[in-house]
VODO-366004 format. One line per field, with one value per residue (C-alpha): residue in one letter; y, z, x. Coordinates in pm, 1 decimal. Layout:
N
residuo c(a/...) $
c2 c(Y/...) $
c3 c(Z/...) $
c1 c(X/...) $
END
This chain:
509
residuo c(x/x/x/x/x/x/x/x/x/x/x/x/x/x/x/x/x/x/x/x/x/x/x/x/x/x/x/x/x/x/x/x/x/x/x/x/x/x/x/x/x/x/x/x/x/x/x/x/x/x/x/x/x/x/x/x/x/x/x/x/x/x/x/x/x/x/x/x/x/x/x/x/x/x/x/x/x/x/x/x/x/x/x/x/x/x/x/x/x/x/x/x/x/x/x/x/x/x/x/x/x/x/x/x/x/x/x/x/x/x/x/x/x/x/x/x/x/x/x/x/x/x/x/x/x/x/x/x/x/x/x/x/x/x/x/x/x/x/x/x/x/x/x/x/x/x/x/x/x/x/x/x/x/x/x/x/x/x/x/x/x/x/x/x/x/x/x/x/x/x/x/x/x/x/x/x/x/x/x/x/x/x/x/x/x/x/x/x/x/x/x/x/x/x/x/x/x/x/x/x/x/x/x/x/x/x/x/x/x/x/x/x/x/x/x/x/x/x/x/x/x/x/x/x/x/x/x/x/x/x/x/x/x/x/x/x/x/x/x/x/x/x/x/x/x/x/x/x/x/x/x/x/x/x/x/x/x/x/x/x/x/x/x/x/x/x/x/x/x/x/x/x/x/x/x/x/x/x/x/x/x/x/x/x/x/x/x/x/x/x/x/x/x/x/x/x/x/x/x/x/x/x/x/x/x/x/x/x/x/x/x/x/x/x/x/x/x/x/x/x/x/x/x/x/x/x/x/x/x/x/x/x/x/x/x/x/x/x/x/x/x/x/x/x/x/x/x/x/x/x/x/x/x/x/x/x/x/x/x/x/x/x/x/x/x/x/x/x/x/x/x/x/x/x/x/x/x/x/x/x/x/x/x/x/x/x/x/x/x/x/x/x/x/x/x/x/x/x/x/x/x/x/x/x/x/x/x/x/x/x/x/x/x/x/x/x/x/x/x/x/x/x/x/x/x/x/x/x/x/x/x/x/x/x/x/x/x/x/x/x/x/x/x/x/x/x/x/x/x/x/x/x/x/x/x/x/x/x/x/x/x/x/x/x/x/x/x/x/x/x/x/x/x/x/x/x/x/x/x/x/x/x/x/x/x/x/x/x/x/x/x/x/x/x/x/x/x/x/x/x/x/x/x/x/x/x/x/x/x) $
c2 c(-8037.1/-7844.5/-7485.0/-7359.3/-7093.4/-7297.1/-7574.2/-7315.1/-7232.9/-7578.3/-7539.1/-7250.9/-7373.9/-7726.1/-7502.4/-7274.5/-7504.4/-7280.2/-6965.6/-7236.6/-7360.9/-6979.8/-6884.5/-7206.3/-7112.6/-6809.1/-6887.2/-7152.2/-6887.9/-6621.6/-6919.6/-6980.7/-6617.8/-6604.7/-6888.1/-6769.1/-6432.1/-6553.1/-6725.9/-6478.9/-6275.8/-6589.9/-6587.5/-6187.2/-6147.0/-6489.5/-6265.0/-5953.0/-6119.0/-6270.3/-5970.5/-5777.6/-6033.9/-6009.4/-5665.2/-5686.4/-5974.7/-5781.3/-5439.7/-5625.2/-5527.6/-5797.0/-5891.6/-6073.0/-6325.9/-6116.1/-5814.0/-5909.9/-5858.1/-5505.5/-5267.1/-5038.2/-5104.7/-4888.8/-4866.0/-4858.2/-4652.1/-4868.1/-4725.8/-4908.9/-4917.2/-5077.6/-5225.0/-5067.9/-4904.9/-4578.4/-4448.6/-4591.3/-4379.7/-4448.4/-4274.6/-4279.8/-4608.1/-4772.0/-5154.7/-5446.7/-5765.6/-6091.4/-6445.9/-6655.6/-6888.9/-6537.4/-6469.7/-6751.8/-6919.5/-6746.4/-6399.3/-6578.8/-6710.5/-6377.9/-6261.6/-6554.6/-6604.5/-6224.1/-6189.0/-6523.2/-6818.4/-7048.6/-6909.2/-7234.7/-7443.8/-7149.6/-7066.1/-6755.1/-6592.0/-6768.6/-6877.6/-6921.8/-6594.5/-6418.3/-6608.5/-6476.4/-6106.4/-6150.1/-6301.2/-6050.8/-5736.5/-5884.9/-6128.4/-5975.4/-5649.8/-5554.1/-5234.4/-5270.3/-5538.9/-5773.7/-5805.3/-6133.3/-6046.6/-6274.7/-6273.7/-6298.3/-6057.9/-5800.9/-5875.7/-5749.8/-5423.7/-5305.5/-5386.0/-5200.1/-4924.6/-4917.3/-4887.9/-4855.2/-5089.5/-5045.6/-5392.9/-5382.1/-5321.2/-5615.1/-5854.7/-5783.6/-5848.6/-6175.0/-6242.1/-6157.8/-6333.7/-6693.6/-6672.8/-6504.9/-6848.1/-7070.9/-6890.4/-6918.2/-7309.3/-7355.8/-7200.4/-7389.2/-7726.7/-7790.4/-7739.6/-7605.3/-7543.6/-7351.4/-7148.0/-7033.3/-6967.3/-6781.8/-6547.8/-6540.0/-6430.3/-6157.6/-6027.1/-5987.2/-5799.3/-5568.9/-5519.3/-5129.4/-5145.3/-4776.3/-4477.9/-4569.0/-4920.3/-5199.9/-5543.3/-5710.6/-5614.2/-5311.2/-5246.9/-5521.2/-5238.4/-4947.9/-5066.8/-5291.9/-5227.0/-5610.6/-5781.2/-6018.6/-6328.1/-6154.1/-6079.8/-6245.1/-6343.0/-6025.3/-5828.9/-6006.9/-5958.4/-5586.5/-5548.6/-5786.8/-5539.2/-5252.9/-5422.0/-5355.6/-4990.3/-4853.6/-4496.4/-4584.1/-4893.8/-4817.9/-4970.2/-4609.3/-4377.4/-4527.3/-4798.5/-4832.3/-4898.2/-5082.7/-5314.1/-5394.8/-5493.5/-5738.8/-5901.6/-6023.2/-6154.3/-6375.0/-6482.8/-6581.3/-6784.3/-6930.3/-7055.3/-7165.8/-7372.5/-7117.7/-7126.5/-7288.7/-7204.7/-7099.1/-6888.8/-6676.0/-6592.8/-6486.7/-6264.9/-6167.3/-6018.2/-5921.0/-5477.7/-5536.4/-5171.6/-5090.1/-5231.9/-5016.9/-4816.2/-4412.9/-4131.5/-4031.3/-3835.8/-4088.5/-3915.9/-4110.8/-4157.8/-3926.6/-4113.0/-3881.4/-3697.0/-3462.1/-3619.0/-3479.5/-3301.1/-3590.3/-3781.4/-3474.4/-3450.5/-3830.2/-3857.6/-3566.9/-3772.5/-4103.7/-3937.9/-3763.7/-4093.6/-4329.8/-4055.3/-4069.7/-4438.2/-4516.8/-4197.4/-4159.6/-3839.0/-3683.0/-3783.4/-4178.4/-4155.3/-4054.4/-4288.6/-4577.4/-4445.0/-4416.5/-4722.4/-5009.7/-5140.0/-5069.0/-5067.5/-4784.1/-4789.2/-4437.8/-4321.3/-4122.1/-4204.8/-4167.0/-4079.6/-3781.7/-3699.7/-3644.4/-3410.0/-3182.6/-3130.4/-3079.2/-2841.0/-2641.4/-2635.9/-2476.9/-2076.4/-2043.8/-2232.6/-1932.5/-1589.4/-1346.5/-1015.2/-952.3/-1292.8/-1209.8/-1388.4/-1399.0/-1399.8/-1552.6/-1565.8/-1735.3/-1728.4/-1784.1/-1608.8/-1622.6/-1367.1/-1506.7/-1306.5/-1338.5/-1653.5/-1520.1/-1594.3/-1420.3/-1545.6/-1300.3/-1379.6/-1109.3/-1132.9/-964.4/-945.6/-941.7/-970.9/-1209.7/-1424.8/-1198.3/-978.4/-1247.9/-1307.6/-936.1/-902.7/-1223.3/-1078.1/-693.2/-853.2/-1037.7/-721.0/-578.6/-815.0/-926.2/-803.0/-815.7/-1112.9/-1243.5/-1634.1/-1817.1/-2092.4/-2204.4/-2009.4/-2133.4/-1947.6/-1998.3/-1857.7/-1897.2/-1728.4/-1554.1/-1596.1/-1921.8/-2188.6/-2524.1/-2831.4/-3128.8/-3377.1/-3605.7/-3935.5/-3798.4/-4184.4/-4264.7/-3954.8/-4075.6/-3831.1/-3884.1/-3581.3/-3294.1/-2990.1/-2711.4/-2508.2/-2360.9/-2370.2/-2657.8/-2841.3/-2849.3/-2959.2/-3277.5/-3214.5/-2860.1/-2613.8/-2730.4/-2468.3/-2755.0/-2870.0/-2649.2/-2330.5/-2312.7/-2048.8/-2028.8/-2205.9/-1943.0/-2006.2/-2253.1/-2507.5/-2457.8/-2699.4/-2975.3/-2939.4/-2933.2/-3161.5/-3414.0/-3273.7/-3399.1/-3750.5/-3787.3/-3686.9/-3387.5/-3124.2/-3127.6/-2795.8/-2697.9/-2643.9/-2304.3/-2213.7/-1902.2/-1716.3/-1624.7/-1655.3/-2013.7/-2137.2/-2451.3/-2536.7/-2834.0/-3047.2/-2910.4/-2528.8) $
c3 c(-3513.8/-3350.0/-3418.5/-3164.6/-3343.9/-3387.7/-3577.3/-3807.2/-3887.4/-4010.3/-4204.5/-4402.7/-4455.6/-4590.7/-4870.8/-4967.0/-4958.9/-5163.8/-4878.6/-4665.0/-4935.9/-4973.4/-4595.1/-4555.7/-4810.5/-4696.0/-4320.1/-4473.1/-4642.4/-4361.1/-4142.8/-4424.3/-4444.3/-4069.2/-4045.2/-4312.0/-4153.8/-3817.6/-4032.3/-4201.8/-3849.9/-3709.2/-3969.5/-4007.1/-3616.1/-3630.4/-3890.2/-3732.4/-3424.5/-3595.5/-3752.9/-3445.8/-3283.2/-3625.4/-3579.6/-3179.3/-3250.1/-3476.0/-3347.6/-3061.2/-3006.9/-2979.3/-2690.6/-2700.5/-2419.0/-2340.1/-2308.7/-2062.0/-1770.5/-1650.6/-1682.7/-1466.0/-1116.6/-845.8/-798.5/-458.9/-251.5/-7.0/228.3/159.0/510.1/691.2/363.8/466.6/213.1/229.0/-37.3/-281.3/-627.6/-885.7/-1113.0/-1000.9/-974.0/-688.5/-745.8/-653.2/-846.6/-634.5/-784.0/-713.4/-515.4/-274.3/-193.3/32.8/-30.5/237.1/51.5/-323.6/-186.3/-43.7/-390.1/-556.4/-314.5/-374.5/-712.1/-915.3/-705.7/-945.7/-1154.6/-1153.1/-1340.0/-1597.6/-1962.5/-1881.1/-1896.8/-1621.5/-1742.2/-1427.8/-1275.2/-1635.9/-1575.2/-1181.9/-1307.9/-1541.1/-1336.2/-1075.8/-1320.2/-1528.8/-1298.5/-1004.7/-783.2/-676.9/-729.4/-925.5/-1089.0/-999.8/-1160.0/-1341.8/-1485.9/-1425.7/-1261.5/-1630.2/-1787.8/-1521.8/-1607.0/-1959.6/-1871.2/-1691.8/-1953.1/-2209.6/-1988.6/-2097.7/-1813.0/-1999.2/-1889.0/-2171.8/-2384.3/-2651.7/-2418.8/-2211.7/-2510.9/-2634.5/-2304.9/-2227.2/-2565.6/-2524.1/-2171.9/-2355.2/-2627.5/-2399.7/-2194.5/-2515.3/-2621.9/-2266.8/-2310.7/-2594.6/-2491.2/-2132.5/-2354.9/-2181.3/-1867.2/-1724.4/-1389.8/-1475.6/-1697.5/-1393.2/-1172.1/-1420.7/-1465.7/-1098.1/-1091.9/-1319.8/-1162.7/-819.5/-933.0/-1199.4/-912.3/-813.8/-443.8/-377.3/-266.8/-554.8/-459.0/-759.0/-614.9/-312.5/-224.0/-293.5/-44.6/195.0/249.9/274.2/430.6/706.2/629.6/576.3/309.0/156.3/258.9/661.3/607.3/783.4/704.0/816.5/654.3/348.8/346.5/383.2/80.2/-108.4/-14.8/-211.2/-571.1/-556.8/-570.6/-479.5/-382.7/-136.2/-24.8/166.8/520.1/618.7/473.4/477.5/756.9/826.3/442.6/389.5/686.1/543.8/273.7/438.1/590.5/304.6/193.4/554.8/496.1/156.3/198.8/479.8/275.3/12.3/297.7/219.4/647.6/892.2/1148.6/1423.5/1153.6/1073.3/1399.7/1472.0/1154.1/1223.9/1565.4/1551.1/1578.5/1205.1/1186.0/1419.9/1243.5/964.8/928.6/1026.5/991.8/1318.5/1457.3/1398.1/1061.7/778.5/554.8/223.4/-69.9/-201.9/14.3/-117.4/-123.1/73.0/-1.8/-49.3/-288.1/-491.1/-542.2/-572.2/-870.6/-1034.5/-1033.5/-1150.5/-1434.9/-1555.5/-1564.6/-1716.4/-1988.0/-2016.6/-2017.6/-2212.9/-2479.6/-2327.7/-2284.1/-1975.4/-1968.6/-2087.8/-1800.8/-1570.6/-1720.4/-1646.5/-1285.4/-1132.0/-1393.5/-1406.4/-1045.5/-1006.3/-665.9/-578.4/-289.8/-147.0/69.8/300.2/651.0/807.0/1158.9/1050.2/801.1/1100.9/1288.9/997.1/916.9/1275.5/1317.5/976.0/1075.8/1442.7/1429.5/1707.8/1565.7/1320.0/1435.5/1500.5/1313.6/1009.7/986.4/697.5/500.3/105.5/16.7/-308.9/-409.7/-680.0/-748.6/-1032.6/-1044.0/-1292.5/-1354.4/-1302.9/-1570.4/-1870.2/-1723.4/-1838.6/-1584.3/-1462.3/-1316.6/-1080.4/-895.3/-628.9/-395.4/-88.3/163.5/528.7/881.5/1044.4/923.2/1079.7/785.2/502.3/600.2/580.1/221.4/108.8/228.0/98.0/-250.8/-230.7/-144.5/-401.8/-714.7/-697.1/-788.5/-675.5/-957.2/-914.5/-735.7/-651.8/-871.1/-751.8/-513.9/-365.2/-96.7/-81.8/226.2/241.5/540.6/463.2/545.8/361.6/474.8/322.4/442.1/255.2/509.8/325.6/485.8/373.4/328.6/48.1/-62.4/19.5/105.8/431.9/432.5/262.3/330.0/29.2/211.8/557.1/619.5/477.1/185.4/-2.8/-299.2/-454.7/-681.2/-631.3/-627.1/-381.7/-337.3/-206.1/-516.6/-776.9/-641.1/-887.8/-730.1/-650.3/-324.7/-255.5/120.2/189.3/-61.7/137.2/446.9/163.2/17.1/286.3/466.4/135.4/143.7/517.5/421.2/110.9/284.9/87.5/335.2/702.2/973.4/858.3/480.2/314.7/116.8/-117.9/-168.6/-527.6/-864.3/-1004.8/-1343.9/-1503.0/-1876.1/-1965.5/-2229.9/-2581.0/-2440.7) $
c1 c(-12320.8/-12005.3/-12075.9/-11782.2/-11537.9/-11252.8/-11410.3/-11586.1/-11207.4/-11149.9/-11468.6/-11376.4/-11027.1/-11137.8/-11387.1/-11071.5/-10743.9/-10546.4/-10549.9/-10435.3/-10106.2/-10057.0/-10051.9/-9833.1/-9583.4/-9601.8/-9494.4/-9190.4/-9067.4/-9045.5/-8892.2/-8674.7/-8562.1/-8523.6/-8313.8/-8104.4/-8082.0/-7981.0/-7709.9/-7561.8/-7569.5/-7357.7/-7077.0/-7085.9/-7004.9/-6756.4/-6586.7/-6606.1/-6483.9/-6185.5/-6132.8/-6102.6/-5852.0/-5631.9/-5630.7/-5525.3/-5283.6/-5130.2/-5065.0/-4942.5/-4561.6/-4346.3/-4123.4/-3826.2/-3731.0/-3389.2/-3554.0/-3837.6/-3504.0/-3538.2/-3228.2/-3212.8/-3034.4/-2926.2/-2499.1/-2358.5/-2097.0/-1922.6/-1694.8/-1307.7/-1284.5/-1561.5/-1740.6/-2075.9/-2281.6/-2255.6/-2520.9/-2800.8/-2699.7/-3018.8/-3224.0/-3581.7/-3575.4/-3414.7/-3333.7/-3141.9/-3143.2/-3093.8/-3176.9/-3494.6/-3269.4/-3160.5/-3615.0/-3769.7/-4006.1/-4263.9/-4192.1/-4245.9/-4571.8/-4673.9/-4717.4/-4836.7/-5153.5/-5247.3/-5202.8/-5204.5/-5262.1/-5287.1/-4959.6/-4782.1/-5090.0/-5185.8/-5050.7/-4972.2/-5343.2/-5596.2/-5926.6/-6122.9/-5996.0/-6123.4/-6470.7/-6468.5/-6412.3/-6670.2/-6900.3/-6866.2/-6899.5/-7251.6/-7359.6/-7391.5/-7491.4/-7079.7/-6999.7/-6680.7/-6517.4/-6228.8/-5896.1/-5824.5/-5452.7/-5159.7/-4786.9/-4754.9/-4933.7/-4810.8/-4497.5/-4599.9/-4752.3/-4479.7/-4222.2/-4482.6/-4479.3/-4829.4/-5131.0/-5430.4/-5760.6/-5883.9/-6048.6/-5813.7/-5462.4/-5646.7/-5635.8/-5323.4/-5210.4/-5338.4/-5208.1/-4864.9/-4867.3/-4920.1/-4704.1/-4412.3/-4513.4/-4436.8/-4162.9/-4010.9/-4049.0/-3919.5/-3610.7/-3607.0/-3662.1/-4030.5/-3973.8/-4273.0/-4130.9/-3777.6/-4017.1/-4236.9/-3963.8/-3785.1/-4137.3/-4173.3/-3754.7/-3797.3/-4155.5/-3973.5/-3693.3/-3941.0/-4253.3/-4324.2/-4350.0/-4382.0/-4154.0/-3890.9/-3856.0/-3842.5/-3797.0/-3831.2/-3483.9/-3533.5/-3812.4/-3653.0/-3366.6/-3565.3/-3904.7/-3721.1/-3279.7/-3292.0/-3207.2/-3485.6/-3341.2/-3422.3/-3811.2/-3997.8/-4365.0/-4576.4/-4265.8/-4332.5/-4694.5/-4666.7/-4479.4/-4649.6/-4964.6/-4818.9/-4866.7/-5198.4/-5134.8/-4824.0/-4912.4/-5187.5/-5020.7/-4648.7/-4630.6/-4379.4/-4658.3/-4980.9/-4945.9/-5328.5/-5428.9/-5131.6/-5271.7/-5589.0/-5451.4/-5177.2/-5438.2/-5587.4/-5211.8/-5189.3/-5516.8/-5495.6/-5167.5/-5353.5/-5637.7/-5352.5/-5162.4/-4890.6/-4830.8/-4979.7/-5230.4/-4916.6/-4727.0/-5035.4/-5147.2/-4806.8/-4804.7/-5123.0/-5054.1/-4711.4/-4669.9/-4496.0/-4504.0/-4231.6/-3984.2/-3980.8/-3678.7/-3727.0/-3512.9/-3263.6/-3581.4/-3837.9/-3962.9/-4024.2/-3725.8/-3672.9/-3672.9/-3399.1/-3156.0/-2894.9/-2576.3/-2269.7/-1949.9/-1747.0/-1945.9/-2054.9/-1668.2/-1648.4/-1907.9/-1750.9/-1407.1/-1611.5/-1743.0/-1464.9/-1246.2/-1556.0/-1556.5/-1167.7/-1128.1/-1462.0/-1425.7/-1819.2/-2013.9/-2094.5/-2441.7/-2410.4/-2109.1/-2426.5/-2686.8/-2382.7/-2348.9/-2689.6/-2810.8/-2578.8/-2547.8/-2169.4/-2009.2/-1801.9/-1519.9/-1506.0/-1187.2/-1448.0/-1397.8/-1730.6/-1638.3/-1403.7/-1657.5/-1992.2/-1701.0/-1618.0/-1993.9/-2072.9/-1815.9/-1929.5/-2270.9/-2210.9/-2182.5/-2042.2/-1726.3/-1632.6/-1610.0/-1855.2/-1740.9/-1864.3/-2107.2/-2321.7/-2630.3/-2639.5/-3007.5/-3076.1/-3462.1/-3570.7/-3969.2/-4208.0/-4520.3/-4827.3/-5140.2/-5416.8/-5619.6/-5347.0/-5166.6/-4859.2/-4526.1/-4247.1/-3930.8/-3781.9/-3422.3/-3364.0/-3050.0/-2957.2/-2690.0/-2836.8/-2682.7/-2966.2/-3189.4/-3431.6/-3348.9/-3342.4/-3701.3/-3807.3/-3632.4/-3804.7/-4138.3/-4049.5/-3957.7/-4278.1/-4464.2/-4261.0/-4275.8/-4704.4/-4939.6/-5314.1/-5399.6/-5091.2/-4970.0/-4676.4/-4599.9/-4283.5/-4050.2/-3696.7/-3482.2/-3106.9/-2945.8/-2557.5/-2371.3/-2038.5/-1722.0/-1779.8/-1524.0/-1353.9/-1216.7/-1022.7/-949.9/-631.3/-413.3/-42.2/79.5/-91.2/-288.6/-681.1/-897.6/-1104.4/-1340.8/-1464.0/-1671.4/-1701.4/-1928.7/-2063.3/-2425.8/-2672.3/-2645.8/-2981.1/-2877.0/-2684.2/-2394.9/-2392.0/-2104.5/-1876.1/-1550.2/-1306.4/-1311.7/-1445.1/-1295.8/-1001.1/-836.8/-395.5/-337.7/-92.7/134.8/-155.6/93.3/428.2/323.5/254.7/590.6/818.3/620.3/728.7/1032.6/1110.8/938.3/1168.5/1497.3/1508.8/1545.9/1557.1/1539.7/1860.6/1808.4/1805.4/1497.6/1560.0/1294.3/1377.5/1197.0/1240.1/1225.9/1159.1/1246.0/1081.7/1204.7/1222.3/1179.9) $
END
């Protein structure tokens, strides 16, 4: 006999068969309920799932091909006489459009190897790069995740204007990116290719590569004064290193972090066969850095400089004849102007232009006796208790700058209190006699130079009294007209002027 435990069990179950039919049915049904659980779960979460893509699909704004272009482009001044350019007039947003066919091919490939390499073989979102990311967030121990978007889906986000990292932005992203792709397709008739470099076209003329600069021209003039065309491959890569952030990344401001990252570029296009072994050692070990364009002193260059006499004067006269010709207002006559990518011939010689503002900024060129300062402060201040502000706007007139200080720090004294700050404070100093100069060629009436004021200019389009100061020439007139008169045979030395009143009775009364 087999008295062990478990064949007891079978004992007991063959004298009561009907526990064991219950305990069976029992366990089918719980597997049956399970199973259809686990079901239900499946489609509920399918749904929810499809749901949730409906709903990102369609809140997704939609894009047309045409508008994809970006439209805002920096005009030019160009001086009639030498054809250089003179000054960069845009909005915030300094950029020049060139065509795919103007960037070579080292500078396309630049980007491509750090930010999509595999942008010519994708739809427009890239699955292995989206299974890299993902694997590097869950699967292993990094400390932060990888980005996985597209030339593409860049492209998208900046003509959204919308930044957000969030899932649901992410999605609607990658879906716009592959049906912008189709769309693009179908209206290249299939042609993969024209459709890529048409992305890549667009992407290289939209990009954000720091300090103002959009597009590789763009940056190519400020970065290096070259145009694209000119860059060569360690050029390229340092611009092609700002994408990735374009206020840590400029080579003028941040030259060591923008390093680190160019070295990943030239290594990358390496890897890629972008350039051989001899091209990247070169790039690799060339001092790229002191190329980049500085300011007269060696500072780094302002991104915005207040323009001069002459072309405050010269954008006044644009405006006023796009608003004449066009029946425009004053401000779409600006947004046309520092938006549209127009080139503008100025008169302004440049070499009579450095003397007049040399001249106007040396003292010792006007006289002495009763020099003066005009103190102007403006300053904003804010208690920090009630956080209320006051504006104040004191003005003074001073014989040194000596004493403009002292009544700046008097007023200071003066106007805060002891829970008081500075928010914002600006001091305008403008030395009296003031002085003008229009600088004109008599044959055909261009002007050369202008200077409406003595001291510096801190400001663009500001008051400028050669030409704003409408005030009666007076005997400063007569040399004009008889000077006309002699060119037009009208008088000579021996003519008789009578100084008497004159009246004119023009036609009709």
């Amino acid at each position: 006999m087999n008295y062990s435990k478990l064949n007891i069990k079978k004992l007991r179950r063959r004298q009561h068969p009907h526990i064991t039919r219950i305990r069976n049915k029992i366990g089918l049904l719980f597997l049956r309920v399970t199973l259809a659980a686990l079901l239900v779960s499946c489609f509920a979460v399918v749904g929810i799932g499809l749901g949730a893509w409906r709903g990102v699909v369609d809140n997704a704004p939609e894009i047309p091909i045409h508008e994809i272009r970006p439209i805002n482009y920096a005009s030019v001044i160009i001086c009639a006489h030498t054809g250089e350019e003179l000054t960069r007039l845009h909005a915030g947003i300094n950029r020049t459009s060139v065509s795919l066919d103007q960037i070579p091919e080292h500078v396309r490939n630049a980007f491509i190897a750090i930010e999509d390499e595999r942008f010519y073989y994708h739809n427009g979102i890239d699955i292995r790069g989206i299974g890299r990311a993902l694997w590097v967030l869950f699967g292993t121990n990094a400390s932060g995740g990888q980005g996985a978007s597209t030339i593409t889906q860049q492209l998208i986000k900046n003509r959204l204007e919308r930044f957000d990292s969030d899932l649901i932005t992410k999605l609607q992203q990658q879906y716009l990116a592959v049906q912008f792709e189709r769309d693009i397709v179908e209206a290249h008739d299939g042609c993969a290719r024209s459709v890529k470099d048409y992305i890549l076209e667009v992407y290289l003329n939209t990009i954000n590569l720091g300090r103002t600069n959009h597009g590789v021209q763009a940056a190519a003039l400020f970065y290096y004064g070259v145009d694209v065309w000119d860059l060569t491959i360690a050029q390229a890569a340092t611009i092609a290193a700002i994408t990735q952030n374009p206020t840590r990344f400029p080579p003028d401001t941040r030259p060591e972090d923008n390093w680190r990252r160019a070295r990943l570029v030239l290594e990358k296009m390496h890897e890629l066969g972008f350039i051989t072994d001899e091209e990247f050692y070169e790039a690799y070990c060339i001092s790229v850095y002191d190329t980049i364009v500085r300011g007269e002193s060696g500072e780094i260059r302002e991104t915005v400089s207040p323009f001069d006499c002459f072309t405050d004067a010269l954008l006044v006269q644009l405006r006023g004849d796009l608003v004449e010709v066009f029946n425009i207002t004053e401000f779409e006559a600006d947004r046309i102007i520092f938006t549209q990518e127009l080139r503008i011939y100025s008169t302004q010689d440049t070499g009579f232009q450095a003397i007049v503002d040399d001249v106007f900024m040396d003292d010792s060129m006007f006289p002495g006796a009763g020099f003066e300062i005009d103190v102007l402060y403006l300053v904003t201040v804010q208690n920090n208790i009630t956080g209320l502000r006051r504006e104040y706007s004191p003005q003074s007139t001073v014989r040194n700058m000596d004493e403009a200080e002292s009544f700046i720090s008097q007023m200071q004294y003066e106007l805060l209190g002891s829970n008081d700050t500075i928010i914002s404070e600006r001091r305008i100093f403008t030395p009296q006699p003031q002085a003008v100069f229009v600088l004109m060629d008599h044959h055909n009436g261009h002007v050369l130079a202008v200077r409406g004021l003595r001291g510096d200019k801190t400001e663009s389009r500001s008051f400028g009294r050669a030409t704003m100061a409408t005030r009666f020439p007076g005997s400063q007139l007569k040399p004009l007209v008889f000077a006309s008169g002699f060119d037009l045979g009208l008088l000579t030395l021996a003519s008789t002027i009578d100084d008497v009143p004159w009246v004119i009775t023009p036609a009709g009364g």
